[in-house]
Z-matrix of the N, CA and C atoms (Angstrom, degrees):
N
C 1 1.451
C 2 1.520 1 108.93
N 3 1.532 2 107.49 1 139.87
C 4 1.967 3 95.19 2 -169.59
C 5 1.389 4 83.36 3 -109.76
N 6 1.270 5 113.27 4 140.78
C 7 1.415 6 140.52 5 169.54
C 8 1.506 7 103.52 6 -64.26
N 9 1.810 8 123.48 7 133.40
C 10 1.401 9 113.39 8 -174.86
C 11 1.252 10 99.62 9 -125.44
N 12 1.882 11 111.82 10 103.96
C 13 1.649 12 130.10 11 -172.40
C 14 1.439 13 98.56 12 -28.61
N 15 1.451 14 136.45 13 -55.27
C 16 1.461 15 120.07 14 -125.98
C 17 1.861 16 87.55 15 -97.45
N 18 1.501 17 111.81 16 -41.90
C 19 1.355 18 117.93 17 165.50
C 20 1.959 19 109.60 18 -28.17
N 21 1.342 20 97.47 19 -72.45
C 22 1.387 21 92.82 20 175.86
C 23 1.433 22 136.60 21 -65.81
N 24 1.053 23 95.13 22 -10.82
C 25 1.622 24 113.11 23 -175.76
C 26 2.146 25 108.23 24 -83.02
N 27 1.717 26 95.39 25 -30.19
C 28 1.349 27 105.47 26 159.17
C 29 0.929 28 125.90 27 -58.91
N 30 1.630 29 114.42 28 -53.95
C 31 1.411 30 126.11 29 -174.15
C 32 1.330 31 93.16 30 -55.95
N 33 1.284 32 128.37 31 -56.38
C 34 1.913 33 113.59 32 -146.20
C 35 1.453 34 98.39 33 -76.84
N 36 1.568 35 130.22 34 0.62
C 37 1.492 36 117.09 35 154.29
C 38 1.371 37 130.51 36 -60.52
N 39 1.541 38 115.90 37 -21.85
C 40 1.255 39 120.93 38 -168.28
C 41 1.322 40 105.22 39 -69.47
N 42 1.301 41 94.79 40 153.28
C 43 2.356 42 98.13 41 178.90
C 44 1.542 43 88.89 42 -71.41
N 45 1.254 44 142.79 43 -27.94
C 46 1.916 45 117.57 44 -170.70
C 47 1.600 46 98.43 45 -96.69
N 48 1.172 47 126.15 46 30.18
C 49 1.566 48 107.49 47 -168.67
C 50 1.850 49 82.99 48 -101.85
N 51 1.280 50 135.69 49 48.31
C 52 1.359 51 127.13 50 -178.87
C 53 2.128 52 91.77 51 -83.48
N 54 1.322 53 117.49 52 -59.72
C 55 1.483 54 107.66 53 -172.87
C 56 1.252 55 112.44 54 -70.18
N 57 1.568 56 125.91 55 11.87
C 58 1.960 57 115.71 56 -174.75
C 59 2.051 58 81.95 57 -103.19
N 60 1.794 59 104.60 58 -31.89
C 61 1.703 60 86.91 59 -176.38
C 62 1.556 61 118.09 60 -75.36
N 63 1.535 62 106.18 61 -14.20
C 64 1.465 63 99.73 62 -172.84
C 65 1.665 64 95.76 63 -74.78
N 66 1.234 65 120.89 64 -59.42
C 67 1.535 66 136.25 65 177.68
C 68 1.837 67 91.67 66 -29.11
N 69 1.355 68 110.88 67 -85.28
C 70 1.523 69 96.53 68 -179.31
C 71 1.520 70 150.62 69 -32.04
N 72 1.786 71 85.59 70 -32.05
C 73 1.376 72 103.04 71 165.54
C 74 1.573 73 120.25 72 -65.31
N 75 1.118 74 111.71 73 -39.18
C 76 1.566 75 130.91 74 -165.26
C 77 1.101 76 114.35 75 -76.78
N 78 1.792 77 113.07 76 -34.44
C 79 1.296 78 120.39 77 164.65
C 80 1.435 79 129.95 78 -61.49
N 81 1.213 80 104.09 79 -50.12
C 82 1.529 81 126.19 80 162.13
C 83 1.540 82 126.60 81 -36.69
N 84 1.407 83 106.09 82 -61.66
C 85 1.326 84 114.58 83 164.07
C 86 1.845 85 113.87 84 -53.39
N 87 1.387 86 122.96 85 -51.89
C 88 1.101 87 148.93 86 176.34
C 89 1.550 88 114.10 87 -33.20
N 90 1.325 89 102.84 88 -53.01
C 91 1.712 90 122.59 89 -166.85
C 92 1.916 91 93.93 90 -111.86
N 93 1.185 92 114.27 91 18.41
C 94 1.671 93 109.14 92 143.60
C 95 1.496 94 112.33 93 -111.17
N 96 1.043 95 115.49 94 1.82
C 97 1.866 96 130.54 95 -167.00
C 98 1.923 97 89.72 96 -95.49
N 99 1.482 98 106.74 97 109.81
C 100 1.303 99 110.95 98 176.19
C 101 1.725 100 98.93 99 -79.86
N 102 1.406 101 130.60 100 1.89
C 103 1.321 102 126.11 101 161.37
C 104 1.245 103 112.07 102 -88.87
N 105 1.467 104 137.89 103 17.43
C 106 1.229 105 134.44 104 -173.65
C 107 1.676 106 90.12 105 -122.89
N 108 1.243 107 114.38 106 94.52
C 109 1.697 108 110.21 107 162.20
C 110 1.506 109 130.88 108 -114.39
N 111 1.210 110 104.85 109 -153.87
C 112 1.562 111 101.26 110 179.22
C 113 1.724 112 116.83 111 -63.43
N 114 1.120 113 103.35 112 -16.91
C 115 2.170 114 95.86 113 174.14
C 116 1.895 115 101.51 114 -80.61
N 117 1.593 116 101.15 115 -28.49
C 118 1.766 117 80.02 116 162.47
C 119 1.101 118 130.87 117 -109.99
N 120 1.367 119 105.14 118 5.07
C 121 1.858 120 91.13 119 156.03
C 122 1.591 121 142.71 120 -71.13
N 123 1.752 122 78.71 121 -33.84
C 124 1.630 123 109.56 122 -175.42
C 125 1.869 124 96.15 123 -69.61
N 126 1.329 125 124.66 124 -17.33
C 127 1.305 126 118.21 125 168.38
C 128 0.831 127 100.61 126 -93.70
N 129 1.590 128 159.41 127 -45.38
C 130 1.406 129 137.27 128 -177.25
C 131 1.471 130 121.36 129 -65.04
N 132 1.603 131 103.58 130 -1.93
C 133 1.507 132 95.98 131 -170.49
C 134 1.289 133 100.40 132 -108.19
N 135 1.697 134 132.79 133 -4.78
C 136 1.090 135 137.77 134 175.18
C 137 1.788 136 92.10 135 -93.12
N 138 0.885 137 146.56 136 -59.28
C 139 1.355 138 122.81 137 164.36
C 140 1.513 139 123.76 138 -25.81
N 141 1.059 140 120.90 139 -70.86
C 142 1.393 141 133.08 140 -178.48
C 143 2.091 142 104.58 141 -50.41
N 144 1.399 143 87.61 142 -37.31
C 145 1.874 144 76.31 143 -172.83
C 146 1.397 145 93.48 144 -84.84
N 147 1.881 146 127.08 145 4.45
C 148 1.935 147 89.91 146 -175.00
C 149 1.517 148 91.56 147 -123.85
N 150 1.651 149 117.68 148 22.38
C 151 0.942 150 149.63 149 169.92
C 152 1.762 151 105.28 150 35.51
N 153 1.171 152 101.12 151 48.02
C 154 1.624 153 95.61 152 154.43
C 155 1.703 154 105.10 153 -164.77
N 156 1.002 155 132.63 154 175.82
C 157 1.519 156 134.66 155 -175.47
C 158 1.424 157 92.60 156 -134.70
N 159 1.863 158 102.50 157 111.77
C 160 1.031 159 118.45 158 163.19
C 161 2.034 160 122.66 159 -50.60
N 162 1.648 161 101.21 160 124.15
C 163 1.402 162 102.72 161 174.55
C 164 1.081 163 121.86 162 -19.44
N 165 1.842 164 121.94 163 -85.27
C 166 1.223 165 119.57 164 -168.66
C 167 1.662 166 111.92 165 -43.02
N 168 1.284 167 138.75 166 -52.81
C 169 1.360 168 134.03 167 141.23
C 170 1.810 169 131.62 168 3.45
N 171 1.535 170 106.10 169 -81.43
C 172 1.140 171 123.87 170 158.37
C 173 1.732 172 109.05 171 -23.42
N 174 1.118 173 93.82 172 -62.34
C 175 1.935 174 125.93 173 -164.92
C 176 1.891 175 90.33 174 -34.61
N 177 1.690 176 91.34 175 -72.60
C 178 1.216 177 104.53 176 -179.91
C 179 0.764 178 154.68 177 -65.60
N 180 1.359 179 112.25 178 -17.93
C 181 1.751 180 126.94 179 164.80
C 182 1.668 181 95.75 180 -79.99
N 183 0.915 182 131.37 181 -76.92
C 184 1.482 183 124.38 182 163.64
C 185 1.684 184 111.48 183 8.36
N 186 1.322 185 115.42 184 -75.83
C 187 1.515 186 127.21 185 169.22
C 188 1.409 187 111.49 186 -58.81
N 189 0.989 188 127.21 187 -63.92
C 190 2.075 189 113.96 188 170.95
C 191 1.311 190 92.93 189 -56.25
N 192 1.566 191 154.82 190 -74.74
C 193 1.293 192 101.95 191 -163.84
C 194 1.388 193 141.58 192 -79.74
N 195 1.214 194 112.94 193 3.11
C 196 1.282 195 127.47 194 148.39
C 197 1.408 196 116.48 195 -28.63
N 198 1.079 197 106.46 196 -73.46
C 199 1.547 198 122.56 197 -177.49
C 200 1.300 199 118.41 198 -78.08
N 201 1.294 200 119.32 199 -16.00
C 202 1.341 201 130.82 200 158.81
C 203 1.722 202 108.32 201 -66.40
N 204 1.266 203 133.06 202 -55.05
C 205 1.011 204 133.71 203 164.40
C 206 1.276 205 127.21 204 -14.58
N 207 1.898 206 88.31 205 -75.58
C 208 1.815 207 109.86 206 171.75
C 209 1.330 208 119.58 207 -50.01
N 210 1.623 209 128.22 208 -15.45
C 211 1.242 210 109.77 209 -166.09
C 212 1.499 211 94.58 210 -105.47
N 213 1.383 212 123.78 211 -18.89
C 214 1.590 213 136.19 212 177.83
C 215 1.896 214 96.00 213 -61.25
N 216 1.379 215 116.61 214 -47.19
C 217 1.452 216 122.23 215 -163.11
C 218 1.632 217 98.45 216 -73.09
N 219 1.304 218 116.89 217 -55.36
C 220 1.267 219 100.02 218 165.14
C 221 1.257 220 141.47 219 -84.48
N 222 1.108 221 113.54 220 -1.88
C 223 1.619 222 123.21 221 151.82
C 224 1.528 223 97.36 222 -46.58
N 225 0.976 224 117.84 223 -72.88
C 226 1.867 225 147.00 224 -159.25
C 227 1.737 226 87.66 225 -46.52
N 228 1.422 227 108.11 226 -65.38
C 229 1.761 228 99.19 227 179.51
C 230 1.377 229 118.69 228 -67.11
N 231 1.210 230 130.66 229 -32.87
C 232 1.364 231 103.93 230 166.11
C 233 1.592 232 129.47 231 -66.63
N 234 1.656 233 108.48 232 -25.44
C 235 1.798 234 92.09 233 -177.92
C 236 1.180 235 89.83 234 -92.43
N 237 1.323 236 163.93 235 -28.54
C 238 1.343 237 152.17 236 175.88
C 239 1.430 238 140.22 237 -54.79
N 240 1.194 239 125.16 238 40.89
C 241 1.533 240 124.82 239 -153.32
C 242 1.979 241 119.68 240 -26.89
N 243 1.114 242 117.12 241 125.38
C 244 1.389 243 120.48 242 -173.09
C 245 1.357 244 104.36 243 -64.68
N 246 1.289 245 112.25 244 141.72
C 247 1.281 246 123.10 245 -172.37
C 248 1.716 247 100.55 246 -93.81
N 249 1.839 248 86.81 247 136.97
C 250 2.101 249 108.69 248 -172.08
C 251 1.770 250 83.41 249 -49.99
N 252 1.502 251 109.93 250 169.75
C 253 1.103 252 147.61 251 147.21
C 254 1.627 253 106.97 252 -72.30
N 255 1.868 254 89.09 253 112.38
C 256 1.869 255 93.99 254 170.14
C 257 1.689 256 99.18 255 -28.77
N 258 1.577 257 99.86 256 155.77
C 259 1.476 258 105.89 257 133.58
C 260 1.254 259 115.50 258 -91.61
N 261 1.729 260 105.55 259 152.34
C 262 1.088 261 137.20 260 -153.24
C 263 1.412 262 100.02 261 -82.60
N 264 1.725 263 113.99 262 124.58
C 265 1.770 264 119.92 263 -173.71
C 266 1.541 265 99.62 264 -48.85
N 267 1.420 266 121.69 265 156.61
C 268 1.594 267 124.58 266 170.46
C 269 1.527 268 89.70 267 -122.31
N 270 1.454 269 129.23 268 131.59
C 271 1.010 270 148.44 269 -153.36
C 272 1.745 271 76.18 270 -109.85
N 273 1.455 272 97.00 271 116.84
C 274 1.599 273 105.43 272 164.17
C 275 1.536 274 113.95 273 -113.42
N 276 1.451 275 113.46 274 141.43
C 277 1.639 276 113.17 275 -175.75
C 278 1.253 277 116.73 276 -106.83
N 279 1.102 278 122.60 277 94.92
C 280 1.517 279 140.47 278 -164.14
C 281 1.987 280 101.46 279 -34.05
N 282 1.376 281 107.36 280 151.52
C 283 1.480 282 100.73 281 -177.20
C 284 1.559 283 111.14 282 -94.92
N 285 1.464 284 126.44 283 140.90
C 286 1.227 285 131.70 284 -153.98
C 287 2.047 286 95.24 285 -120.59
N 288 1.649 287 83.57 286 120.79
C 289 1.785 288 92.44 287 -173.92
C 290 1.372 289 94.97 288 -96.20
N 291 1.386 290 124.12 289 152.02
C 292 1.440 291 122.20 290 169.67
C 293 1.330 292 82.47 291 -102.05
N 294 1.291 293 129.40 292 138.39
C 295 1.366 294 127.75 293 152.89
C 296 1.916 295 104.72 294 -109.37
N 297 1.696 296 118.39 295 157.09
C 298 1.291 297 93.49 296 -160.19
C 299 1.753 298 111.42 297 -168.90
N 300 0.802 299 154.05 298 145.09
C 301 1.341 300 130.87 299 177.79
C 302 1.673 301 112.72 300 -138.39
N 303 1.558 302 91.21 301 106.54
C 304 1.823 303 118.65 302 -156.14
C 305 1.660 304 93.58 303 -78.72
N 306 1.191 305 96.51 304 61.34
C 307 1.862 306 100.17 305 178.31
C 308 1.184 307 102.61 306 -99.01
């Protein structure tokens, strides 16, 4: 089936097309991943044709990206250096002139 750009490009105008852009997004990333080949497409496309993702399934991808997450977050803290702690405001008390005339 050939995908028709402008068709989809309609769809992602709609206010509910928020889960077809995440899906697109995911795909995208997915099909630049030279670890994503034909044994996982041929499973995403048997999902999609029996159009539901069995629970125990669900369950599990749930948990890899879980943990996929965690290893992105700490990836993320090690090349990212943590940013110092402000210094702490010093509350300065303005100086008070009597001005005055001791007549």
């Amino acid at each position: 089936m050939k995908v028709s750009t402008n068709e989809l490009l309609l769809a992602l105008r709609a206010p509910n097309s928020g889960w077809l852009a995440a899906l697109v997004c995911a795909l995208d990333e997915a099909l630049q991943d030279p670890d994503f080949g034909e044994p996982q497409r041929t499973l995403i496309h048997g999902l999609l044709d029996a159009g539901s993702v069995p629970p125990a399934v669900a369950v599990a991808a749930n948990d890899r990206l879980t943990r996929f997450e965690e290893t992105v977050k700490d990836l993320h803290a090690l090349l990212v250096p943590a940013t110092p702690d402000p210094l702490p405001e010093i509350s300065v008390r303005p100086k008070l002139t009597i001005c005055g005339n001791a007549a």
